[in-house]
N, C-alpha and C positions, 0 to 999 in steps of 0.2 A: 647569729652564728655562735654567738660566745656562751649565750641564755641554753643552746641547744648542747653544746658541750658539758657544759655546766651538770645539767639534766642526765647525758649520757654518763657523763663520769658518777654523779651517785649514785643513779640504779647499779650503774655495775659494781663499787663497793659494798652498797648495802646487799645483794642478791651473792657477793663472791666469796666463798668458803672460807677464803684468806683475810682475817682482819687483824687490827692492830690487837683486840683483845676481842678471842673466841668466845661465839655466842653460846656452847655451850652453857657458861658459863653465864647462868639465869640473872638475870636485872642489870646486871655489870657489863656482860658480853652485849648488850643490848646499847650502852649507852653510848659507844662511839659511833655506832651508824645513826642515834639519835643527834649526834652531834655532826658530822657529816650532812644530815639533811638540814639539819637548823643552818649551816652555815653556806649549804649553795639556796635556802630557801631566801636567808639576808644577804647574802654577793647577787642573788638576781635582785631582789626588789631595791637595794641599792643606784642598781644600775635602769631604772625604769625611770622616766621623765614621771613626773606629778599630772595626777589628772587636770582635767579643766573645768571636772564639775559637769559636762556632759555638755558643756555651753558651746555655740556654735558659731 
C-alpha cells in the first residue's frame, strides 16, 4: 500500500502544473520532479526486503 502511494503521489507531482519551481523554466524547472522521482524511487527500494538470489 505504501509502495502504491508513494507511485501515485509522484506521477501526480511530476504530471501537475503546480511545482515548487516551474518547468517552463528549461533544465531547472526540470530538476525538482527529477528529484521527486529519485527520491520515491530510493524510499521504495529502501523499503524492499533483499533478494535471495532466486534460491529456493
Amino acid at each position: 500500500m505504501r509502495t502504491a502511494l508513494l507511485l501515485v503521489g509522484c506521477i501526480l507531482y511530476v504530471i501537475s502544473p503546480i511545482d515548487l519551481i516551474p518547468d517552463p523554466i528549461v533544465i531547472i524547472g526540470w530538476l525538482d520532479d527529477v528529484a521527486v522521482i529519485a527520491g520515491t524511487v530510493k524510499a521504495i527500494s529502501a523499503g524492499k526486503k533483499p533478494c535471495d538470489g532466486g534460491a529456493q
